[in-house]
C-alpha positions as CSV (number, residue, x, y, z in Angstrom):
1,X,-33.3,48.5,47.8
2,X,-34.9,51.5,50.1
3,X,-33.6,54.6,50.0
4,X,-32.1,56.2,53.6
5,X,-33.8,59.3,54.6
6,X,-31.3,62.2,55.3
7,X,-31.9,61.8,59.4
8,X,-31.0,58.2,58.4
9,X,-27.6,59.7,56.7
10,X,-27.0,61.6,59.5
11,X,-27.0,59.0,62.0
12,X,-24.5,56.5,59.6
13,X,-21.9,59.7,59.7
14,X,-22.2,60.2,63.1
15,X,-21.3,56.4,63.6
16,X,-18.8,56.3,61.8
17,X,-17.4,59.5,63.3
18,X,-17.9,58.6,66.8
19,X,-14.9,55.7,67.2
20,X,-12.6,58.0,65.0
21,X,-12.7,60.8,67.2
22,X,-12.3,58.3,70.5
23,X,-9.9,57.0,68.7
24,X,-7.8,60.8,68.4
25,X,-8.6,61.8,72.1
26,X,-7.1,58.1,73.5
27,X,-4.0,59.0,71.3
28,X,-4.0,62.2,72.7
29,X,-4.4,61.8,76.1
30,X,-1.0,58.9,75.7
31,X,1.1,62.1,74.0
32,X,0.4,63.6,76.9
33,X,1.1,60.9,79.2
34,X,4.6,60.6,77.5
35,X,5.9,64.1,77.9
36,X,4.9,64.2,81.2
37,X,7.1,61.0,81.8
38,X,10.0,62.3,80.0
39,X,10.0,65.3,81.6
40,X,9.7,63.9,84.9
41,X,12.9,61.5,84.0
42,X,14.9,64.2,82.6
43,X,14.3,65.9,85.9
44,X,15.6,63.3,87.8
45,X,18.9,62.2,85.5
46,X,19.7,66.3,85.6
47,X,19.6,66.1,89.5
48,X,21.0,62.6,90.1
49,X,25.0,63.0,91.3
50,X,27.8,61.6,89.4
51,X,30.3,59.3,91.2
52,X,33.9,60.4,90.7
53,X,36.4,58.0,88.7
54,X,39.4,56.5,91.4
55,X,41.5,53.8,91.1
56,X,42.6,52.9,95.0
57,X,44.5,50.8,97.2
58,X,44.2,49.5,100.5
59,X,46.7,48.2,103.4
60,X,46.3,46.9,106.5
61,X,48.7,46.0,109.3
62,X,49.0,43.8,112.5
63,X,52.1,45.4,112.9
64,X,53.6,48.3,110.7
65,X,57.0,48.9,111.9
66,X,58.0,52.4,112.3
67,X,61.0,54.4,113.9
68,X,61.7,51.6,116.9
69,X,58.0,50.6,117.5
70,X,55.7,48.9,115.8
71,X,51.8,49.7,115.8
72,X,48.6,48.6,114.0
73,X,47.8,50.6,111.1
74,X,45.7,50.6,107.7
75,X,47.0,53.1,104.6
76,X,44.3,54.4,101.7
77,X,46.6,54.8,98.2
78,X,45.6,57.4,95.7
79,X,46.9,55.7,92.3
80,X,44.5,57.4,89.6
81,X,41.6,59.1,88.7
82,X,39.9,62.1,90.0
83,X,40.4,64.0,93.0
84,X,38.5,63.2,95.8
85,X,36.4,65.6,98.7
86,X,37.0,63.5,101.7
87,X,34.2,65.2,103.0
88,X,32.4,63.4,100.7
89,X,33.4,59.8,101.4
90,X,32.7,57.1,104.1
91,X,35.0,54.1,104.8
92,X,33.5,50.7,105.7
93,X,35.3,47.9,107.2
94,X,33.8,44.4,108.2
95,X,36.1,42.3,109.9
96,X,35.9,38.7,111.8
97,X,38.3,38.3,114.5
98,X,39.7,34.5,115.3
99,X,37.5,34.4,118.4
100,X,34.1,35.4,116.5
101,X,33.9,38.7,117.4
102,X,32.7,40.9,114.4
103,X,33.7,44.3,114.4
104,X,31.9,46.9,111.8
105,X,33.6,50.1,111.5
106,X,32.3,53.5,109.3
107,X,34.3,56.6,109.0
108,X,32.1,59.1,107.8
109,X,33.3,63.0,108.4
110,X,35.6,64.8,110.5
111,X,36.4,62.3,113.4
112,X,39.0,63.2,116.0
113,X,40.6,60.3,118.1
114,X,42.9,60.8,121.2
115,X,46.9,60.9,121.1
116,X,47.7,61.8,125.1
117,X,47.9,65.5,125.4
118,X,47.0,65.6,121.3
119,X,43.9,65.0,118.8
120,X,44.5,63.4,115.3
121,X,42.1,62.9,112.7
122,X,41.3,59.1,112.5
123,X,42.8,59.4,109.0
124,X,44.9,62.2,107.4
125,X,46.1,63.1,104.2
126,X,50.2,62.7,104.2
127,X,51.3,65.3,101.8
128,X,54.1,67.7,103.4
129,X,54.3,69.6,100.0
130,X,50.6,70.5,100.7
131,X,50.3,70.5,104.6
132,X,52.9,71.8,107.3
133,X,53.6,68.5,109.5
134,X,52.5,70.5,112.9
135,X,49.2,70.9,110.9
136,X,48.3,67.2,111.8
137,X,48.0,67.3,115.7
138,X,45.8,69.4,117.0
139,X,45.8,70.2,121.1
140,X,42.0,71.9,120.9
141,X,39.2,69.7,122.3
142,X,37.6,71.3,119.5
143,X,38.0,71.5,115.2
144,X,40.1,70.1,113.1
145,X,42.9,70.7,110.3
146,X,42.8,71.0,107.3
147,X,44.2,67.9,106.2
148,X,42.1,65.4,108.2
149,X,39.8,62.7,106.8
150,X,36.4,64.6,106.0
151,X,37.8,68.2,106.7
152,X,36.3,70.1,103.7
153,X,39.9,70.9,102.6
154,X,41.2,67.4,102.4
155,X,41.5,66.9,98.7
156,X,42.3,63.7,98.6
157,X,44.6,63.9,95.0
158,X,46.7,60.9,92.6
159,X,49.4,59.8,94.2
160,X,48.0,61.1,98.1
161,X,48.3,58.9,100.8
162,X,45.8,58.3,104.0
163,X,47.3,57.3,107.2
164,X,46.1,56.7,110.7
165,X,48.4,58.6,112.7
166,X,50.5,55.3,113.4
167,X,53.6,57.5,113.6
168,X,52.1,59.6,117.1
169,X,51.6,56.1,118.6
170,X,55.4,55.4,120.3
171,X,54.0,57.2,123.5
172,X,50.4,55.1,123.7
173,X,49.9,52.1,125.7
174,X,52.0,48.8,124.7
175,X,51.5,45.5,124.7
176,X,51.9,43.2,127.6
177,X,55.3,41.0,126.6
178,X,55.8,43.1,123.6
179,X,56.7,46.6,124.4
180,X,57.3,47.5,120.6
181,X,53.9,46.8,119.9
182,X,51.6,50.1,120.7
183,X,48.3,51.1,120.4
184,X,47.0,53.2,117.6
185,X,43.4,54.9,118.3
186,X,42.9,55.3,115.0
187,X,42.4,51.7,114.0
188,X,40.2,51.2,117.3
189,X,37.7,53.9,116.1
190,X,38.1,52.1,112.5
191,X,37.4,48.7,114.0
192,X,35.5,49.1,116.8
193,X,35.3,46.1,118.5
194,X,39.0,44.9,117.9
195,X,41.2,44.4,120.9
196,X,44.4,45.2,118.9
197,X,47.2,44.7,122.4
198,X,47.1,41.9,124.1
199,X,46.7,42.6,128.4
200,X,48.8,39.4,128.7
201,X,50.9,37.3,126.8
202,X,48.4,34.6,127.0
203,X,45.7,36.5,125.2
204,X,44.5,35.5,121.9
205,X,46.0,37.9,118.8
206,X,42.3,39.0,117.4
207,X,44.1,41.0,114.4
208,X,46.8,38.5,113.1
209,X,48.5,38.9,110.1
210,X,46.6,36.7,107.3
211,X,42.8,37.5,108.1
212,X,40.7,39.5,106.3
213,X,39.2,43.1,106.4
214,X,35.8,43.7,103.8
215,X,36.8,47.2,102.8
216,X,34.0,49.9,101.0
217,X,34.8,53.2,100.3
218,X,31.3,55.1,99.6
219,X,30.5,58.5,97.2
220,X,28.0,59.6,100.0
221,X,26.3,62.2,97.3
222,X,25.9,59.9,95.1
223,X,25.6,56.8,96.7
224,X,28.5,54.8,95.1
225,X,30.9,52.3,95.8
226,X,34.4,53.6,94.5
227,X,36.6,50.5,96.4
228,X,35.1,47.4,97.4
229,X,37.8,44.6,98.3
230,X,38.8,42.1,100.9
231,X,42.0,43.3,102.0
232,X,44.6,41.0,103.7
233,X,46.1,41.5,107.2
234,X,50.1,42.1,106.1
């Protein structure tokens, strides 16, 4: 058997060292592959917004019958959970009307509608122990109060209620034949291509009790769905 020269035992080390130390740099180079990774997705989960906790109800109405009228109207019940920012919530309704006409509505900030010589937020919250009642109409062309839907003080709390301002609506147009029934801008600018009174008696009812409304309420920052239901037409 020959005998290896030391340049020959040199080169047999080396060899051998060679895929050893490839071996060491691939495993380092995955390390640092990892924490890069990881830190990037800790980043992102420190960042990402939480969606609040809120058990809700929603009602809708062909016609809610108030102090001798009667007028359209939807209602958002606060039954649980955490407070909500308005300001940081956007309704979504999807409706089908009997003719085919589909209206889709989104209520997203502070959004005034048109009560004659007043302005109402399209929703408020109805909390007297929390809001003075002349704190709801407003007669500026401009700014809101403090208790409309997406006004950044509209804390939206367990056991709260959001109206449209259905109860402002005995002095708005009525409907042909029925003069208890009268308009309510706030459900127009929540379903925007409903024709809630009739011009004549012969029209067709396009929001009849018994249909139904797809409802989403959104947690903008976070980009949640707190509510998502069909709701029936009471």
């Amino acid at each position: 058997m020959r005998k290896l020269s030391g340049h020959e035992h040199a080169a047999s080390r080396d060899s051998a060292v060679s895929p050893v130390v490839g071996v060491m740099l691939m495993l380092a180079v995955t390390i640092m592959i990892a924490a890069v990774v990881s830190a990037t997705a800790s980043n992102f989960s420190g960042t990402e917004k939480k969606a609040p906790s809120a058990i809700l109800d929603v009602s809708i109405y062909s016609e809610k019958l108030y102090d001798g009228f009667s007028t359209p109207a939807m209602t958002i019940r606060h039954i649980s959970g955490n407070v909500l920012q308005t300001k940081d919530l956007q309704i979504v309704t999807y409706y089908t009307a009997p003719n085919g006409n589909i209206s889709k509505g989104s209520l997203l900030g502070e959004t005034a509608v048109s009560l004659k010589n007043y302005r109402c937020g399209v929703m408020f919250v109805n909390d007297d122990t929390r809001y003075e009642t002349d704190d709801r109409l407003s007669s500026s062309s401009t700014g809101g109060k403090a208790n409309w839907f997406g006004n950044s003080s509209a804390m939206f709390k367990p056991g709260d209620i959001l109206v449209t301002p259905a109860q402002y609506c005995e002095n708005e147009n009525a409907e042909a034949g029925n003069t208890d029934l009268h308009q309510n801008p706030g459900m127009e600018a929540l379903f925007p291509n409903v024709k809630f009174i009739k011009s004549s008696a012969t029209d067709e009812d396009e929001f009849p009790s018994g249909r139904v409304v797809s409802v989403k309420i959104v947690h903008v920052p976070s980009g949640q769905i707190i509510f998502d239901k069909d709701v029936v037409i009471g």
